[in-house]
Structures are given as C-alpha cells and as structure tokens.
Backbone as JSON Lines, residues from 0, in Angstrom:
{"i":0,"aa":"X","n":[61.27,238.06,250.26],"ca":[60.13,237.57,251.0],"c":[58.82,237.91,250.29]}
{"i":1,"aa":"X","n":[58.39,238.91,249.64],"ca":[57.86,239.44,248.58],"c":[57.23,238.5,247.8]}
{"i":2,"aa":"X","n":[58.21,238.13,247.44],"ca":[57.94,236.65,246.04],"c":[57.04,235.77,247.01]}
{"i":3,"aa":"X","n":[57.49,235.34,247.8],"ca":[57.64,234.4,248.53],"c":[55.96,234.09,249.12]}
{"i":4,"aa":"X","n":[55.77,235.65,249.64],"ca":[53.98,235.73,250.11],"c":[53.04,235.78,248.76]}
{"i":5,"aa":"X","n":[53.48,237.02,247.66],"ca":[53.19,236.23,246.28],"c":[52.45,235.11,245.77]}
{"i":6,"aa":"X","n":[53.48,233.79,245.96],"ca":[54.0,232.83,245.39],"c":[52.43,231.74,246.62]}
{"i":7,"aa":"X","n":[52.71,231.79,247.65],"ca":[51.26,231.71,248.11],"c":[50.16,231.86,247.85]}
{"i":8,"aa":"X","n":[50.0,233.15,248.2],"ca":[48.28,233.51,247.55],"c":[48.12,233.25,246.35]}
{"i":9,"aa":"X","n":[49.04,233.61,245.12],"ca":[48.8,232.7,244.21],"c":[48.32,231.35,244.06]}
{"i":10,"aa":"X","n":[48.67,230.43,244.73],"ca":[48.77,229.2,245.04],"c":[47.55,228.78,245.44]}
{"i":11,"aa":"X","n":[46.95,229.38,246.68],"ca":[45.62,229.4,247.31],"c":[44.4,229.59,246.08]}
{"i":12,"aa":"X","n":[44.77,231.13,245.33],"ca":[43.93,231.14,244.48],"c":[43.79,230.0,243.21]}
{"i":13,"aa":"X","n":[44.79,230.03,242.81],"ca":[44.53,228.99,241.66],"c":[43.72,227.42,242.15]}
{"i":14,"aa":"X","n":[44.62,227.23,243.53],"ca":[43.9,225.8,244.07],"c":[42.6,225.84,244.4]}
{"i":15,"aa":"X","n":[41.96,226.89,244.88],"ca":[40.6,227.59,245.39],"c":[39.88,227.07,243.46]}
{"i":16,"aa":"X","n":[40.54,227.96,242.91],"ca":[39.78,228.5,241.42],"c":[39.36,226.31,241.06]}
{"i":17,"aa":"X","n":[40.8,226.2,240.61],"ca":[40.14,224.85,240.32],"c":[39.49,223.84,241.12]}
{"i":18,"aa":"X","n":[39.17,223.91,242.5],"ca":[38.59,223.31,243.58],"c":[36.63,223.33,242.94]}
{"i":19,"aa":"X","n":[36.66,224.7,242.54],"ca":[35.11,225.24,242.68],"c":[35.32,224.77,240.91]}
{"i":20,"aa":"X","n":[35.91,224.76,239.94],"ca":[35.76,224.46,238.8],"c":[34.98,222.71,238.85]}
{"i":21,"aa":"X","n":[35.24,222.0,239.23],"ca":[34.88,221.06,239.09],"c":[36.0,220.21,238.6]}
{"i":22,"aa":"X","n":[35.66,218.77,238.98],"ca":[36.28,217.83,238.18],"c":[36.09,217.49,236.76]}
{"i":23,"aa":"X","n":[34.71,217.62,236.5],"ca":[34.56,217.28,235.06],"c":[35.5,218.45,234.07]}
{"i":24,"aa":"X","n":[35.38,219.61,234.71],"ca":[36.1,221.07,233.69],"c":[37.14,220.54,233.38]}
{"i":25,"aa":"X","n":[38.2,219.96,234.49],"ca":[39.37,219.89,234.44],"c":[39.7,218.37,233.5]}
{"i":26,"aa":"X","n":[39.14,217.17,233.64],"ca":[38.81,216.07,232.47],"c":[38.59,216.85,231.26]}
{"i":27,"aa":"X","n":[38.03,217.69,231.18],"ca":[37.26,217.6,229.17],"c":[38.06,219.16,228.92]}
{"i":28,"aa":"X","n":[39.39,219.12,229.14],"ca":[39.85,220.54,228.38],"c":[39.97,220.42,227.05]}
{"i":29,"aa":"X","n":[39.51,221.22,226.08],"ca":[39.38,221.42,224.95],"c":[40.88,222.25,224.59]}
{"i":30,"aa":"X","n":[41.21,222.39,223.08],"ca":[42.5,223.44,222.68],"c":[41.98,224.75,222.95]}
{"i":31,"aa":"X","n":[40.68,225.3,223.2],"ca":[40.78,226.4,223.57],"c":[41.18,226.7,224.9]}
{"i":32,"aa":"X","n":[40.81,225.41,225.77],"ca":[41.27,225.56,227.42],"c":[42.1,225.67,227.48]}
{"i":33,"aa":"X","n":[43.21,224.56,226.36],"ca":[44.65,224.79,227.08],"c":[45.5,225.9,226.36]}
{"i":34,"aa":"X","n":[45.08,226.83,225.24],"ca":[45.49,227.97,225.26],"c":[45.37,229.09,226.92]}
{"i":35,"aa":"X","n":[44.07,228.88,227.3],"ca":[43.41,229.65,228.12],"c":[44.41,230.04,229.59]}
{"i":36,"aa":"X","n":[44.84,228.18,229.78],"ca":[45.42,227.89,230.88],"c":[47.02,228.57,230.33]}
{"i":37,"aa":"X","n":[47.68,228.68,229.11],"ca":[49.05,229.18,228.62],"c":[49.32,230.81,229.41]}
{"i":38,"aa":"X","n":[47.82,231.07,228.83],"ca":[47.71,232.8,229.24],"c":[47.05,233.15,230.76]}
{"i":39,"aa":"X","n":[47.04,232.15,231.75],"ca":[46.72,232.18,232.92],"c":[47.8,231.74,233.7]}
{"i":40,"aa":"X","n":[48.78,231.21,233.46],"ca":[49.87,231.09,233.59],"c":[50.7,231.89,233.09]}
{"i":41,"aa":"X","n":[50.59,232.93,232.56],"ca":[51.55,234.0,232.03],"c":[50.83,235.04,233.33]}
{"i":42,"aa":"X","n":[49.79,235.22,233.46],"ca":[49.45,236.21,233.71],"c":[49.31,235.97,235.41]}
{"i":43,"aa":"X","n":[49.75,234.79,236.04],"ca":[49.87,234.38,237.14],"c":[51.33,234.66,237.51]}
{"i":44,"aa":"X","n":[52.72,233.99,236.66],"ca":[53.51,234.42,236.64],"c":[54.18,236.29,237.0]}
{"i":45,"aa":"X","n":[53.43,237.12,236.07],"ca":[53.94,238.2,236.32],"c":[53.18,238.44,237.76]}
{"i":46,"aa":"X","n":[52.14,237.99,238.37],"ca":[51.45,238.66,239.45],"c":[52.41,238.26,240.73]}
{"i":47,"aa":"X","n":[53.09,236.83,240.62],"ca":[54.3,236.77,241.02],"c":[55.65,237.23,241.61]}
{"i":48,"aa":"X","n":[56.01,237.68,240.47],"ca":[57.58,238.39,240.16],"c":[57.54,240.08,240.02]}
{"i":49,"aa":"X","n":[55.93,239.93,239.87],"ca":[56.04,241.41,239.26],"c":[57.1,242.22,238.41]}
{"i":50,"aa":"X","n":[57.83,243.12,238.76],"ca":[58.81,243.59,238.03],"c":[60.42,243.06,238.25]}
{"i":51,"aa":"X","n":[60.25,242.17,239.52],"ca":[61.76,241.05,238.99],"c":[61.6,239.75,238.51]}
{"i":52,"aa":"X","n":[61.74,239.77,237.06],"ca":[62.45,238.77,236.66],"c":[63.9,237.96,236.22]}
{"i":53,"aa":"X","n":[64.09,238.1,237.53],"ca":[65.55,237.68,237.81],"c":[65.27,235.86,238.1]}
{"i":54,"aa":"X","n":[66.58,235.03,237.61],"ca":[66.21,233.9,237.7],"c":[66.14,233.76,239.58]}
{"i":55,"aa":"X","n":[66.75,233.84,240.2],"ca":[66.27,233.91,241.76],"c":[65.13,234.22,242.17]}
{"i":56,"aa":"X","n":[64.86,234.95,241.39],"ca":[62.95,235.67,241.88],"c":[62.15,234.46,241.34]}
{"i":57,"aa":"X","n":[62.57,233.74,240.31],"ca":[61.86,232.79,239.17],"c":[61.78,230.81,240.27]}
{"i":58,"aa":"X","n":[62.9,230.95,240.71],"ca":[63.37,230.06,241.71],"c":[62.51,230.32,242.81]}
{"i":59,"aa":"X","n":[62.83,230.89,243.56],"ca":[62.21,231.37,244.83],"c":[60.23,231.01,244.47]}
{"i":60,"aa":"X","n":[59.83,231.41,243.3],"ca":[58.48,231.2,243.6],"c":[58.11,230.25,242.85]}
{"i":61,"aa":"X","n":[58.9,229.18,241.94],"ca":[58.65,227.95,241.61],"c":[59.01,227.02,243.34]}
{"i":62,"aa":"X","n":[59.98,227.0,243.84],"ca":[59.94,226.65,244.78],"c":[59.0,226.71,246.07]}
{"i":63,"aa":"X","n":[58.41,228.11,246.31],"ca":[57.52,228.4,247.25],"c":[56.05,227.55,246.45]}
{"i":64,"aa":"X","n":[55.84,227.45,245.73],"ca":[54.54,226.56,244.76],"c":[54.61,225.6,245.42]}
{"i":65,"aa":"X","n":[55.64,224.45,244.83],"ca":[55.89,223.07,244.92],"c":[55.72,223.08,246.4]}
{"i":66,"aa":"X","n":[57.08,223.84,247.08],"ca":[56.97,223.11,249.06],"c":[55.71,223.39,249.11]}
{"i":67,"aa":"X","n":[54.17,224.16,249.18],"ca":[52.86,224.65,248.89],"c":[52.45,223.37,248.83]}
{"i":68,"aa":"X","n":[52.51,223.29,247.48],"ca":[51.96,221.58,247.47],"c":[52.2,220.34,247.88]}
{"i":69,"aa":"X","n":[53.11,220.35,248.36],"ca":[53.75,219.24,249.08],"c":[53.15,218.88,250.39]}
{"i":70,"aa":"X","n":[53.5,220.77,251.54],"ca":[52.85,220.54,252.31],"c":[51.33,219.92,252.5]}
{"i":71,"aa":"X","n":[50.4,220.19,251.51],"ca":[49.04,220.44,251.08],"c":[49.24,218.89,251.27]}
{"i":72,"aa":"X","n":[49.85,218.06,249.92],"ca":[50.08,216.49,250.44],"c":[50.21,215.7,251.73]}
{"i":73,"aa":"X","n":[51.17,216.47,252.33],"ca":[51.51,215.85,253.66],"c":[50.01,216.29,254.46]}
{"i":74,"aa":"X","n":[49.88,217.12,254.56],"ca":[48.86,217.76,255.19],"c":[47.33,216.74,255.3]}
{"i":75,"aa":"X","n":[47.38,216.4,254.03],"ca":[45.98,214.87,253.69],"c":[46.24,214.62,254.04]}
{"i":76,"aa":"X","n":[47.66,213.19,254.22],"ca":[48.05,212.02,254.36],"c":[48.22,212.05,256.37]}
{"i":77,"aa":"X","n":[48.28,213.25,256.47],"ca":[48.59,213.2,257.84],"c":[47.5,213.28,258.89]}
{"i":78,"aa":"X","n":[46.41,213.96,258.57],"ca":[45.23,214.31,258.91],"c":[43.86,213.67,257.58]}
{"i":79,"aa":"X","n":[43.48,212.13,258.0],"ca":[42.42,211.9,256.89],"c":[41.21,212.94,256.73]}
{"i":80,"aa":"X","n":[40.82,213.54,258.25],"ca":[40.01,214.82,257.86],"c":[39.71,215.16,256.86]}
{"i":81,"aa":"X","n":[40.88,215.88,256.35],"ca":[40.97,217.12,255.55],"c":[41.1,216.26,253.8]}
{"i":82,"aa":"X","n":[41.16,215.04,253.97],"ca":[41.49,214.45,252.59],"c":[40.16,214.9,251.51]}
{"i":83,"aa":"X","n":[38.95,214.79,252.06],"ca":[37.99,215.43,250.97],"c":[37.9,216.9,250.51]}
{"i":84,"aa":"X","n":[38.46,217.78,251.65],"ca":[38.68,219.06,251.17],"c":[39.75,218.92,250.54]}
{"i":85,"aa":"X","n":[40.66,218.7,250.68],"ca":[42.3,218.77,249.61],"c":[41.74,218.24,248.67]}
{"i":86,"aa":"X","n":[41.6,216.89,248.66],"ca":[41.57,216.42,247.35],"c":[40.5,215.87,246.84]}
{"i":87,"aa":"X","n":[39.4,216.52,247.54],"ca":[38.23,215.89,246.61],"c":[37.63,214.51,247.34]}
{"i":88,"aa":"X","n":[36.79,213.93,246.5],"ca":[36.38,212.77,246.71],"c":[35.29,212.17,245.37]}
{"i":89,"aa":"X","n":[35.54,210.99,245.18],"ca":[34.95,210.06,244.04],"c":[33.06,209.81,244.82]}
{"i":90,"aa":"X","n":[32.62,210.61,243.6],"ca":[30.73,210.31,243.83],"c":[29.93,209.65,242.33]}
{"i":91,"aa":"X","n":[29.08,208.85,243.6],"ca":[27.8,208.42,242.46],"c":[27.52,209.01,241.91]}
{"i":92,"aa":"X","n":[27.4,208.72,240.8],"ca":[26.3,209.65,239.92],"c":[25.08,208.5,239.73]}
{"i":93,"aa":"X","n":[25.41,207.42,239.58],"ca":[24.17,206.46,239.61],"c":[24.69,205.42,240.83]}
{"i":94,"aa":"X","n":[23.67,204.78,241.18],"ca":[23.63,203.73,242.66],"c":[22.49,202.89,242.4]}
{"i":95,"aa":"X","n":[22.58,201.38,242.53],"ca":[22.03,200.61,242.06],"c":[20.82,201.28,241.12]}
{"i":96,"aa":"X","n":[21.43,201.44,239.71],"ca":[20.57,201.45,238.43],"c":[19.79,202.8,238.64]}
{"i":97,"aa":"X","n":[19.82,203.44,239.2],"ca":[18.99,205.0,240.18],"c":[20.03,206.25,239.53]}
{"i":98,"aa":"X","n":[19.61,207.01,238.91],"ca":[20.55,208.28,238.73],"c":[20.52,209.22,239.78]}
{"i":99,"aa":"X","n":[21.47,209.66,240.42],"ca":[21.11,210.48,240.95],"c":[21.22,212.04,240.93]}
{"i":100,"aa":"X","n":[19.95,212.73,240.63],"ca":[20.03,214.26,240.57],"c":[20.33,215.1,241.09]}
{"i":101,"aa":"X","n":[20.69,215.04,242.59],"ca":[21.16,215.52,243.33],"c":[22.74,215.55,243.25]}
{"i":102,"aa":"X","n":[23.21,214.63,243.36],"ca":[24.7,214.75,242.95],"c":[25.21,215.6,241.69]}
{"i":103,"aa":"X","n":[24.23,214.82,240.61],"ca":[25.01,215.43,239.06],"c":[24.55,216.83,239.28]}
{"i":104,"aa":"X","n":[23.78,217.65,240.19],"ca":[23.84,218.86,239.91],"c":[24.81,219.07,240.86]}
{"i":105,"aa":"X","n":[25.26,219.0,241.97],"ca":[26.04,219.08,242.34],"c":[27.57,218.94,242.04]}
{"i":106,"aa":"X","n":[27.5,218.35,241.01],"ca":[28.68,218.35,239.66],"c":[28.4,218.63,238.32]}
{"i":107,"aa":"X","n":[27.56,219.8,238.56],"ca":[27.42,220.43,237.22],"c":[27.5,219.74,235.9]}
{"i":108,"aa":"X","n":[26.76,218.38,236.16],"ca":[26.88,216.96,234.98],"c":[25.25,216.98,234.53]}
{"i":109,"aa":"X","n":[24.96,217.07,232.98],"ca":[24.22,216.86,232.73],"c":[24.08,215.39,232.19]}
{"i":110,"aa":"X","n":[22.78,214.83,231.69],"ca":[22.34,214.2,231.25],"c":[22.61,213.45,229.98]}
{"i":111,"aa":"X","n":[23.3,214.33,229.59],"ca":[23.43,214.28,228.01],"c":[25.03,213.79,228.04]}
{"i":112,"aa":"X","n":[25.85,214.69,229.22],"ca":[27.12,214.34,229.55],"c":[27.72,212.49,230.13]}
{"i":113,"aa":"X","n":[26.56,212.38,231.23],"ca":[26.37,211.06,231.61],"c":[26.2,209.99,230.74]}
{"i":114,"aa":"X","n":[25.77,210.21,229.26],"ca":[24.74,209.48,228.45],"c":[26.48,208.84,227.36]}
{"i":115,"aa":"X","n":[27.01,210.23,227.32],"ca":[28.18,210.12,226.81],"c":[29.62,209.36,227.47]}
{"i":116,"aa":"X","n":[29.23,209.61,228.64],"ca":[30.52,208.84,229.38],"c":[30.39,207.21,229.38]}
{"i":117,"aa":"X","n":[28.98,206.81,229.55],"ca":[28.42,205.57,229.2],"c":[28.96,205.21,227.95]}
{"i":118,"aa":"X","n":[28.44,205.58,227.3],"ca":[28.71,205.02,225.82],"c":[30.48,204.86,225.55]}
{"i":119,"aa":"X","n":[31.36,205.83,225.94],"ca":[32.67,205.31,225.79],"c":[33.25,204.73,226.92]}
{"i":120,"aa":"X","n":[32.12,204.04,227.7],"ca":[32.75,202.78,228.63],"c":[32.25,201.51,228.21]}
{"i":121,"aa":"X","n":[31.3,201.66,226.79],"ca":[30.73,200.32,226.11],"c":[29.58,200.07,227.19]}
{"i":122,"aa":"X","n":[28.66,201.32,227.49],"ca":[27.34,200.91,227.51],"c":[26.72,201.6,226.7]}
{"i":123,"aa":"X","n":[25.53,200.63,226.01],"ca":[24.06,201.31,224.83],"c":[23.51,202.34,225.76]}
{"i":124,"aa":"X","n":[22.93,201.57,226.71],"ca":[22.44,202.74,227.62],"c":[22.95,202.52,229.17]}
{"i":125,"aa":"X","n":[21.73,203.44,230.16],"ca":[21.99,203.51,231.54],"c":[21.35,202.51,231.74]}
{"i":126,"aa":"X","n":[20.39,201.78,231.45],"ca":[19.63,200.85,231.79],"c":[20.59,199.97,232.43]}
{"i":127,"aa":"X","n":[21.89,199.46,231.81],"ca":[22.48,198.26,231.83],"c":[23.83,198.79,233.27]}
{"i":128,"aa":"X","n":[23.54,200.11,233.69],"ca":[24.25,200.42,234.7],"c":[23.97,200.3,235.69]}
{"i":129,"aa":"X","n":[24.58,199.99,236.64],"ca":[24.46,199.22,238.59],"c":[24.88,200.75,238.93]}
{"i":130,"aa":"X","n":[26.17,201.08,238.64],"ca":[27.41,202.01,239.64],"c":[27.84,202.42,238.54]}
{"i":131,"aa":"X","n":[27.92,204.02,238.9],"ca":[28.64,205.06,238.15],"c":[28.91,205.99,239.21]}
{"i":132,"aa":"X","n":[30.45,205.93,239.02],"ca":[31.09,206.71,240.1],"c":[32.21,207.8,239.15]}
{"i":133,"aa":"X","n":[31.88,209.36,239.03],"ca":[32.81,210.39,239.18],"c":[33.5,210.41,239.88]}
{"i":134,"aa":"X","n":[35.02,209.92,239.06],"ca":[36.45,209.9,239.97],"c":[36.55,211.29,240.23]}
{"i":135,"aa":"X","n":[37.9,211.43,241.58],"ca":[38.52,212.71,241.73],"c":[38.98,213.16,240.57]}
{"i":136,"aa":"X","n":[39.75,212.24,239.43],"ca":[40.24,213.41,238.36],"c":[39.42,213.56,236.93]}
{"i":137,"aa":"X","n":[37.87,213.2,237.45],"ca":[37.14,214.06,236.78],"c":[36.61,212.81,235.37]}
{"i":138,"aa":"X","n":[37.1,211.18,235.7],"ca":[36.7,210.3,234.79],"c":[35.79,209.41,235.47]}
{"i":139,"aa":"X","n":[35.14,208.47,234.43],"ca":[34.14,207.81,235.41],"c":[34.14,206.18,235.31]}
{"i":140,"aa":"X","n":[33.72,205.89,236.02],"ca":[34.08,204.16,236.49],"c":[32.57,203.52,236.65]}
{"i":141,"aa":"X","n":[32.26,202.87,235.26],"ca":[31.28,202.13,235.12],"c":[31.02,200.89,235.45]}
{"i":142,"aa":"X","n":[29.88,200.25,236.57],"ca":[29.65,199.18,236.76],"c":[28.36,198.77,236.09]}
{"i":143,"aa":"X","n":[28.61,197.11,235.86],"ca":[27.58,196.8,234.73],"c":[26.13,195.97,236.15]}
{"i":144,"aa":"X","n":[25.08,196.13,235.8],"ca":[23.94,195.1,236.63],"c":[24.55,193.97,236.54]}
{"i":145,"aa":"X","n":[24.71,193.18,237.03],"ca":[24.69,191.93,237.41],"c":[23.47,190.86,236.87]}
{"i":146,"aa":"X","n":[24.18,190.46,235.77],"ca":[23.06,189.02,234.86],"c":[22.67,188.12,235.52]}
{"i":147,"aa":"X","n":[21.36,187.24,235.45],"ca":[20.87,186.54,236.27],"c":[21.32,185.39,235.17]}
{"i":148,"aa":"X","n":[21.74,184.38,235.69],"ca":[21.56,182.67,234.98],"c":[20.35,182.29,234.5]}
{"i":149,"aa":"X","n":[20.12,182.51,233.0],"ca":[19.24,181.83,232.01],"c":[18.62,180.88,232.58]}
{"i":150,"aa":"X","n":[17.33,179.99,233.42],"ca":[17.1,179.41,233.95],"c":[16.67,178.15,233.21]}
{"i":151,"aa":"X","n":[16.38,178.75,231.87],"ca":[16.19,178.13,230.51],"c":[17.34,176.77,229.73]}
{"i":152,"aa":"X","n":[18.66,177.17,230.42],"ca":[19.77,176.25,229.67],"c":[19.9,174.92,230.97]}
C-alpha cells in the first residue's frame, strides 16, 4: 500500500510541476531537457519504490500512475468543469490583428518567441495575422487577415 500512496503523490506532483511549467516549456524541449527529464525520472522512480525494487513494487506503481491518469481522463470527460483545470485550454495570443499582452505574459511568451512561431507558419510578419491561438500542447495555430478583392481587376 506504501507504493501505492507513493505512486500518487508522485503523480500529483509531477502533474502540478508540469501544469505551472507551461505549455510552451513542454513544446520547445531542447537535448538538455530531455536528459533533465531521464534524471527526473530516475529520481522520481526511487522516491517511489524506495528501497524495493522488486518487479511487483515496479508494477504496482506503474500501474497506480496510469489508473491516476485515466481516472484524471474520465474525470474531464465526465465533468466539463474541470476540463480547463485538467487539461488546460487553447489562448489568443493575438485576436483580430491585436497582440495580446496580457495573455503572452500570462504564458510566459515573449515577443521575440511569437515573432518566431509566425515565421515557421509562413508569416513575414504579425501584420498579416487575424488569430493566433496557443494550443494546449504548447503549438500555435495561425490565422491569416482576410484579403479584400482588388477592386482594380
């Protein structure tokens, strides 16, 4: 049972940890992150099992994780409430052609970051942006202004 309460709070914490990390952290991991995450996972593991590592002890709290998350799933899907705390939710960062500062600090997104996500969605600039929306997993979904008909042809 040990493992088992463990295997929880673990669970809480890590989901807590990356909740407050942000979406963008979790999009732009670098090779140093995912070393980072190797040895946070080692060191999550033993906080775990502590001194049994017996494959049953190893079972028991891969299992207590997953049903964890599962419930956490059912738990959204069952109650829409709670769907922005579980899992987030997709925000403007721009709204008709308008950046907004309030949000990107609120997602720890700079300027320079925004300027970049543009450009590898094939915009020159923001100028030519309507809607920019930060997905839940931390990518972004560019809408272009809307061209007026050449009145000229």
């Amino acid at each position: 049972m040990d493992v088992v309460l463990r295997s929880l709070i673990i669970f809480i914490a890590v989901w807590a940890l990356i909740r407050l990390s942000g979406k963008r952290e979790i999009a732009q991991l670098n090779a140093f992150d995912m070393v980072l995450l190797v040895v946070i996972g080692d060191l999550v593991a033993q906080a775990i099992v502590q001194e049994d590592y017996s494959l049953t002890a190893a079972i028991i709290a891969v299992s207590t994780i997953a049903m964890a998350s599962m419930l956490v799933a059912r738990l959204a899907f069952l109650v829409p409430a709670l769907q922005p705390f579980i899992n987030d939710r997709p925000r403007a960062m721009i709204l008709q052609g308008k950046i907004d500062h309030t949000a990107m600090r609120a997602e720890r997104l700079t300027r320079a970051e925004l300027d970049e996500a543009a450009r590898q969605n094939g915009f020159v600039t923001l100028a030519d942006v309507d809607v920019c929306v930060l997905e839940v997993d931390g990518n972004f979904s560019f809408y272009r202004k809307a061209t007026t008909p050449n009145s000229e042809e």
